[in-house]
DOBASE-364737 format. One line per 5 residues: their letters; for each residue x, y, z of C-alpha. Coordinates in Angstrom, 3 decimals, padded with zeros to 6 digits. Example, Ala and Ser with C-alpha at 12.3 -4.5 7.8 and 13.67 -1.06 7.14 Angstrom:
BEGIN
as = 012.300,-004.500,007.800; 013.670,-001.060,007.140
REM end
This chain:
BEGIN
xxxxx = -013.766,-004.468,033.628; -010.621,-002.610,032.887; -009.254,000.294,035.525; -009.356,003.102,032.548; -008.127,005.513,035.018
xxxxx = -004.739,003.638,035.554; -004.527,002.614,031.985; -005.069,007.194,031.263; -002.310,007.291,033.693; 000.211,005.078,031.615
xxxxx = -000.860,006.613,028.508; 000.487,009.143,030.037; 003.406,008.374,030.783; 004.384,006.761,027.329; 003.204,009.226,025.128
xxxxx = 003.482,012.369,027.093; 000.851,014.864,028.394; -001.309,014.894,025.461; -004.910,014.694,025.332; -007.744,012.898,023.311
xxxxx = -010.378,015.304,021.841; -013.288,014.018,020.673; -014.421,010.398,022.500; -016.992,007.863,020.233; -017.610,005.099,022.001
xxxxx = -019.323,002.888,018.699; -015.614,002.630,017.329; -015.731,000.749,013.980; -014.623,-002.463,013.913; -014.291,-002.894,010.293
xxxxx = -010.555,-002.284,009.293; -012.217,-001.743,005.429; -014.518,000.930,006.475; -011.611,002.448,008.829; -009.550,002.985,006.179
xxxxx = -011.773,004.571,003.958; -013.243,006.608,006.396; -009.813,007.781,007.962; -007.523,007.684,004.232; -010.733,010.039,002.695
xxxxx = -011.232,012.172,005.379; -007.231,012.525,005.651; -007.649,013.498,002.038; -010.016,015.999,001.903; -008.728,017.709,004.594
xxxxx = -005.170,018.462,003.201; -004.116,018.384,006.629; -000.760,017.121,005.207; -000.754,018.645,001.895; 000.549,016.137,-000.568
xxxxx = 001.175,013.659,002.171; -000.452,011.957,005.114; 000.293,009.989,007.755; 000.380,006.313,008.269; 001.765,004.273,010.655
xxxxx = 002.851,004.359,014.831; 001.661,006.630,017.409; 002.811,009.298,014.761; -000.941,008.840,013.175; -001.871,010.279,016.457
xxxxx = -000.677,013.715,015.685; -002.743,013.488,012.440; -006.046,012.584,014.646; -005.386,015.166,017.050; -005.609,017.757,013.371
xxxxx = -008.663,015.599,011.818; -010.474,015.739,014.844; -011.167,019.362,014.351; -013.885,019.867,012.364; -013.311,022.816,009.867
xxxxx = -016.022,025.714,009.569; -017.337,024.399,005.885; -017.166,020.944,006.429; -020.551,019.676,005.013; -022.756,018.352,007.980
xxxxx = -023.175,015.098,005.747; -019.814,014.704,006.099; -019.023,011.321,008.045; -016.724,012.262,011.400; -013.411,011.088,012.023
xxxxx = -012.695,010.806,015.829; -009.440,010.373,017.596; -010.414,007.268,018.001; -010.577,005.980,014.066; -006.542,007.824,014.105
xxxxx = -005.721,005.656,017.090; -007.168,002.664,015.258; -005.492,003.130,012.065; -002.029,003.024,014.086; -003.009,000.053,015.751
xxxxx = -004.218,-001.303,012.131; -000.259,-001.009,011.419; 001.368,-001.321,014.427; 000.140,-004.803,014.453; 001.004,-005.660,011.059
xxxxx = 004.612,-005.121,012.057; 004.033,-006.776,015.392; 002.950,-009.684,013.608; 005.085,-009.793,010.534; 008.124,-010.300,013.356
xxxxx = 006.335,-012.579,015.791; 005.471,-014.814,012.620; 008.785,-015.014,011.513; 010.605,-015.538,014.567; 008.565,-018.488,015.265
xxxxx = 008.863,-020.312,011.985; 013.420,-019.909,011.850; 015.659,-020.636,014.289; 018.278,-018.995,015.290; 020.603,-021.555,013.768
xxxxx = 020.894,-022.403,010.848; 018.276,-020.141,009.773; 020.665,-017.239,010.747; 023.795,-018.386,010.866; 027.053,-016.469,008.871
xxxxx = 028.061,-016.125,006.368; 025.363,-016.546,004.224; 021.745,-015.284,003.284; 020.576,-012.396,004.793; 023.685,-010.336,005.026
xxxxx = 026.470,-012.241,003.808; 030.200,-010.750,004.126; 028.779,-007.802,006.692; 028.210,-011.057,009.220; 031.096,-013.174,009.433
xxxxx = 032.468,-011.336,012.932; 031.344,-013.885,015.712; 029.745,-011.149,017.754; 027.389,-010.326,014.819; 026.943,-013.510,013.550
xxxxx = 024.971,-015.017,016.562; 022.950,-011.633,017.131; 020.782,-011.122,014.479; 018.329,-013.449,015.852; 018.814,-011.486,019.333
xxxxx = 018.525,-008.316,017.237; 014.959,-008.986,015.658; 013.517,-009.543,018.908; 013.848,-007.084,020.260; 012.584,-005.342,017.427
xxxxx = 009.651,-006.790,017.340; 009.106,-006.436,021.377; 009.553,-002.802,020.435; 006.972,-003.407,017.775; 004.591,-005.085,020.599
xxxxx = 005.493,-002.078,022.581; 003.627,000.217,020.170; 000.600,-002.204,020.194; 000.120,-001.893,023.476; 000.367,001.892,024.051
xxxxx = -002.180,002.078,021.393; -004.206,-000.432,022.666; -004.229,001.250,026.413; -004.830,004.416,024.942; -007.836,003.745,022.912
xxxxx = -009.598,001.794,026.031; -008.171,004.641,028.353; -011.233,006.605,026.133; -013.851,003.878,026.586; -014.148,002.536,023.101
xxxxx = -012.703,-000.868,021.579; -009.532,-000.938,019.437; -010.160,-002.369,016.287; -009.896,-006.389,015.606; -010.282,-009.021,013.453
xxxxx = -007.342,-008.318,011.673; -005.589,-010.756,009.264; -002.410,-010.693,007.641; -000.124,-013.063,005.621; 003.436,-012.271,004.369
xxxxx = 004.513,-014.121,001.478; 008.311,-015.315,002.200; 009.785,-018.533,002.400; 013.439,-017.776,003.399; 014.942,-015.757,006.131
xxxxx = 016.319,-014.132,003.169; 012.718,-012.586,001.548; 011.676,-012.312,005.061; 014.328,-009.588,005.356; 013.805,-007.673,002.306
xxxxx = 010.029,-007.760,003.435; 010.862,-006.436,006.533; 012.802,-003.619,004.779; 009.988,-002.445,003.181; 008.011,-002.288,006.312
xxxxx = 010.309,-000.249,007.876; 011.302,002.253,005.612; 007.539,002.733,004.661; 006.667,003.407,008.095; 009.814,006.495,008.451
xxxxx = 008.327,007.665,005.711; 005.206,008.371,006.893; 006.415,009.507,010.071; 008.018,012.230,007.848; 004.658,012.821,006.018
xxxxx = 003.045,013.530,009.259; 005.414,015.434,010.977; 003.514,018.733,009.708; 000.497,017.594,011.150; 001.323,017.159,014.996
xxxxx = 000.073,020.475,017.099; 001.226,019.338,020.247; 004.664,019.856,021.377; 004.685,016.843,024.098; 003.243,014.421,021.066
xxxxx = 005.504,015.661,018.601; 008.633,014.598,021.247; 006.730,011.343,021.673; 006.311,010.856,018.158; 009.993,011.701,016.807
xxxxx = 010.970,009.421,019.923; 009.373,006.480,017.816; 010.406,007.643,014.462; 014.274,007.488,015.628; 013.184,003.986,016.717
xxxxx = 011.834,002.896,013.277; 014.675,004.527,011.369; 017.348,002.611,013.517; 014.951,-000.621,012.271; 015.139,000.107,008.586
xxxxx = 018.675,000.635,008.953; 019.482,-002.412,010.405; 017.135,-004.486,008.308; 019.174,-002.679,005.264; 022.456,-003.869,006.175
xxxxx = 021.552,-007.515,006.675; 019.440,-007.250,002.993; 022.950,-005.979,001.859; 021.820,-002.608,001.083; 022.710,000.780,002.058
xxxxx = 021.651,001.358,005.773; 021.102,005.192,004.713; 018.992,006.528,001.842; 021.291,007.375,-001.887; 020.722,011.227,-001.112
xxxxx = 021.073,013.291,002.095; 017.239,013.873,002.888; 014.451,010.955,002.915; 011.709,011.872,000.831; 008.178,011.919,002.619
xxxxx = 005.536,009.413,001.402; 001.754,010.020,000.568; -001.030,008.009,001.816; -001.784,006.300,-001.450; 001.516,005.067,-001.211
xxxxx = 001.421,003.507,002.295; -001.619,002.154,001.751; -000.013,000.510,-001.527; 002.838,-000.687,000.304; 001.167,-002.203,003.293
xxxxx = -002.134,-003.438,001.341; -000.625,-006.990,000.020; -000.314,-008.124,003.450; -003.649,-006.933,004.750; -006.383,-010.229,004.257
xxxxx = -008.996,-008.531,002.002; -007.759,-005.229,001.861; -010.315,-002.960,-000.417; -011.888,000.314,-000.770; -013.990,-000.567,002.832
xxxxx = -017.224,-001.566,000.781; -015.913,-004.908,-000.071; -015.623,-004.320,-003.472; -012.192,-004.562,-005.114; -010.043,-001.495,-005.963
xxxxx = -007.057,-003.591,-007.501; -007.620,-006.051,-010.788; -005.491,-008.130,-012.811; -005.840,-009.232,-016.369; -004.213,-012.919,-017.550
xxxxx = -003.627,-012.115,-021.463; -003.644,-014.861,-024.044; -004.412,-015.257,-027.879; -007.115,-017.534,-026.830; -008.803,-014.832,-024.986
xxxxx = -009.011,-012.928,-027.946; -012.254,-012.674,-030.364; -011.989,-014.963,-032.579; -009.062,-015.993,-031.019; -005.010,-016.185,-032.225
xxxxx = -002.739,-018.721,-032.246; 000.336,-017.370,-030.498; 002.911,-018.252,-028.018; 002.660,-014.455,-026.797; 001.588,-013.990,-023.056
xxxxx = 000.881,-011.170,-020.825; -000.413,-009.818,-017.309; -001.842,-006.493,-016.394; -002.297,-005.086,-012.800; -004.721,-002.181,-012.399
xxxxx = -005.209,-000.659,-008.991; -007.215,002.980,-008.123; -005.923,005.219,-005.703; -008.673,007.666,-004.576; -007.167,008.470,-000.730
xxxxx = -005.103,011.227,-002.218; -005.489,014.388,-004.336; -004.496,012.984,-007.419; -007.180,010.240,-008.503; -005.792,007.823,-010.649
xxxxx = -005.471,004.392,-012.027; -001.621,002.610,-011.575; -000.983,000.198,-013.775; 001.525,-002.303,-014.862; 001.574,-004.405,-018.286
xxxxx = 003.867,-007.715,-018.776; 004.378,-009.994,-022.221; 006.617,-012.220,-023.238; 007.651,-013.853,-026.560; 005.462,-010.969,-028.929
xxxxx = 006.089,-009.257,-031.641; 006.270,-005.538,-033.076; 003.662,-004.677,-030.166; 001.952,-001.073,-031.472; -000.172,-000.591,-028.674
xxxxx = -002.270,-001.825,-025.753; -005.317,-000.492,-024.233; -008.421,-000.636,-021.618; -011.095,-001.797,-023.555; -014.848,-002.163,-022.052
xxxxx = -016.940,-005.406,-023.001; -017.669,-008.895,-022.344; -015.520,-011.717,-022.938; -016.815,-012.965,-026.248; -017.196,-009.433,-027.627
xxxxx = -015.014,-006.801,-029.072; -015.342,-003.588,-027.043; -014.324,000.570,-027.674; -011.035,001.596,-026.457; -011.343,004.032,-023.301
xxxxx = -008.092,004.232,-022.037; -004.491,003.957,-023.427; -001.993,001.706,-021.902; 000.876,002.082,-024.482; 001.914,003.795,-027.412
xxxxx = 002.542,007.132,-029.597; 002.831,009.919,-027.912; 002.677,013.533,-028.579; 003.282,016.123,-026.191; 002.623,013.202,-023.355
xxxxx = -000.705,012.277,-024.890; -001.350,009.272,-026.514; -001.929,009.790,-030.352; -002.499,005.868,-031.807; -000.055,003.202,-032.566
xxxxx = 003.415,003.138,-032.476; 005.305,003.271,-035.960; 007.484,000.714,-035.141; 006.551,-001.852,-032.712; 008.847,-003.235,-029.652
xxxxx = 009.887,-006.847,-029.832; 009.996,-008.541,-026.195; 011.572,-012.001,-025.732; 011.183,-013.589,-022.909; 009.023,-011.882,-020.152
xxxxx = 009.672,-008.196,-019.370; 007.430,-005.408,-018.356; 006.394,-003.294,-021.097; 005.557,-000.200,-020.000; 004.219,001.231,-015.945
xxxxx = 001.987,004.587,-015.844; -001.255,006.120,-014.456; -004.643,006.896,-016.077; -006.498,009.634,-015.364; -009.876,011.190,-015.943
xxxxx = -008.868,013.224,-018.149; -007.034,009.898,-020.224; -010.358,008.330,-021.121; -011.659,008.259,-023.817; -014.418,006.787,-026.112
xxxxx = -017.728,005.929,-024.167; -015.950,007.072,-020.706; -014.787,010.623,-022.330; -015.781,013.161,-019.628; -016.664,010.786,-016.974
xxxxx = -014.553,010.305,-013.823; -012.752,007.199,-012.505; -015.588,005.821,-010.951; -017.062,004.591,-014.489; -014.162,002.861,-015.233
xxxxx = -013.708,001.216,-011.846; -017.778,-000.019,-011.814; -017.047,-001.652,-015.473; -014.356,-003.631,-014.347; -015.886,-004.652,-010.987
xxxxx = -019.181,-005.628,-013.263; -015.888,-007.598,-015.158; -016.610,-005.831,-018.263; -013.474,-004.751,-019.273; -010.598,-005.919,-020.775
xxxxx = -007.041,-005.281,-021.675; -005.818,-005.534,-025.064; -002.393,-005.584,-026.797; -002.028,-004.830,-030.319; 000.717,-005.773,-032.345
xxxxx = 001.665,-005.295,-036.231; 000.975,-008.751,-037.233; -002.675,-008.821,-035.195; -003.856,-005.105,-035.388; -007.426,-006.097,-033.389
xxxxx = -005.251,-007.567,-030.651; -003.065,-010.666,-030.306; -003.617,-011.170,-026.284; -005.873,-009.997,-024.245; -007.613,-010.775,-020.849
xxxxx = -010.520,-009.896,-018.696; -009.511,-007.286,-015.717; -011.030,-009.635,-012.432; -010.800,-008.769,-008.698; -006.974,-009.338,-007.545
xxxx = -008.242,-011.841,-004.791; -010.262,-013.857,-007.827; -008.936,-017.547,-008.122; -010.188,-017.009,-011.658
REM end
């Protein structure tokens, strides 16, 4: 049985004289349910206006604001304890501690990192620099471990469990994608930091917290210079980021990351001719990504739509139906617009050769349309969970569509 009154006492002294609230001692142990619970609440709240926080102890300071209950919260109205906060950090602190620990034990330190040559090229070549990076990212991620275990200590120091089961996978092969990963990572998680910043009430906290946002910053700027980027951001102030956004950056390497009811929030859509009904005979090809973001104040659908080798495309929708039937339009992808607003097809179409992405954006509520006019996201998102929905892309030659394909859970091996 763990001494919790030593481990208070080095809470203490690594994160100042702050104290936990509110104590709950059934701490979830599903890291999908966590998230919800904590991105939603976060949410509601507006305890960071258009941001939130995500990431380190720096979550903390958030927790210590969510904790209090406000005078018309609804009493249905699940409760977020200091404990889910402390969790979340740990959620992310150990995806960092792990993305480094991984890494460093699949390279060497020569010739995985030797100079000149990928990551970092001409910035290396000085002996002294060109035998430390290896050096270097240790001790980042001991600094990463470091965070863990504060976390870890503090959350036992209240009597409940930190969170487990956690899985991750980072998809690099090279030192040199393993680096540009890393960037990511790290200039996500300064970001938050300075999404959160608003949020932190206590003073000794707030000095703990901006302790470990230095820290991180000094990361991302070292990971930039060996990605052979800029080790500063283009403009003289680093923009904060919302929650929808961390949770977008850090979700591909999460194992199974949804909406915390094991149900998908992010689809993809393989296009073809064949796929279409009856099908064409084209060498046109496409793929859509769809993700919803509802963890922020702005509900809303991302999306992103690649083709290659088509023709005099006109326009390309979200369609609901089976696979072997021809469904209504209820939301617009790409074309005309008037005023912002879709209006129909374009009056030229847009040749693409080769693969390119056609077009990014968002739908809204307000954008559907059809047998979804009026209703909110939540339509849209059951219909393509139930995999009845499909993307389309119209073109001049094939006005009904030329490719299309079935929106299916990201994770599907479909």
């Amino acid at each position: 049985m763990r001494n919790h009154k030593k481990i208070r006492q080095k809470y203490i002294r690594q994160l100042g004289d702050c104290t936990v609230v509110t104590i709950m001692d059934d701490t979830s142990q599903d890291p999908q349910a966590l998230i919800e619970r904590v991105t939603d609440h976060l949410s509601r709240r507006r305890f960071l206006s258009s941001t939130a926080a995500a990431g380190g102890a720096l979550a903390l300071g958030a927790g210590n604001a969510a904790a209090a209950q406000s005078d018309d919260e609804s009493e249905d109205d699940e409760a977020v304890t200091d404990v889910d906060i402390l969790n979340f950090a740990l959620l992310l602190e150990k995806l960092e501690a792990e993305f480094y620990t991984e890494a460093l034990e699949e390279f060497d330190e020569l010739p995985d990192f030797e100079r000149p040559g990928t990551p970092g090229g001409e910035a290396f070549e000085a002996p002294p620099l060109q035998y430390g990076t290896y050096g270097y990212l240790e001790r980042i991620r001991d600094h990463e471990r470091a965070h863990v275990e504060t976390l870890t200590d503090a959350i036992e120091a209240t009597g409940s469990d930190p969170i487990t089961g956690l899985e991750f996978e980072f998809p690099y092969e090279t030192p040199a994608e393993f680096v540009g990963i890393g960037v990511t990572l790290e200039n996500t998680g300064v970001a938050a930091y300075a999404g959160a910043a608003p949020a932190i009430e206590d003073e000794d906290l707030l000095k703990a917290a901006l302790s470990i946002h230095s820290v991180e910053a000094r990361h991302a700027a070292y990971l930039g210079v060996l990605d052979e980027r800029l080790p500063y951001p283009n403009g003289a102030f680093d923009p904060a980021k919302s929650m929808a956004e961390v949770e977008r950056a850090v979700a591909p390497f999460v194992v199974g990351m949804d909406d915390g009811d094991g149900e998908a929030k992010r689809f993809r859509a393989d296009l073809a001719g064949e796929n279409e009904v009856p099908p064409v005979d084209t060498a046109a090809a496409g793929e859509s990504t769809l993700e919803f973001s509802t963890h922020d104040d702005d509900p809303h659908v991302h999306y992103t739509l690649h083709v290659s080798d088509i023709e005099d495309v006109t326009q390309a929708h979200i369609h609901v139906g089976g696979r072997d039937e021809n469904g209504p339009v209820v939301a617009f992808l790409f074309g005309k617009k008037d005023g912002g607003e879709f209006v129909g097809p374009l009056d030229e179409g847009v040749d693409v050769s080769g693969s390119e992405r056609l077009v990014e954006g968002a739908v809204r509520a307000d954008d559907l349309v059809g047998p979804l006019e009026g209703e909110d996201l939540d339509a849209l998102l059951e219909a393509m969970r139930a995999e009845n929905a499909y993307v389309n892309v119209h073109t001049t030659e094939h006005p009904p569509g030329e490719i299309r394909g079935q929106t299916v859970p990201e994770q599907s091996t479909e």
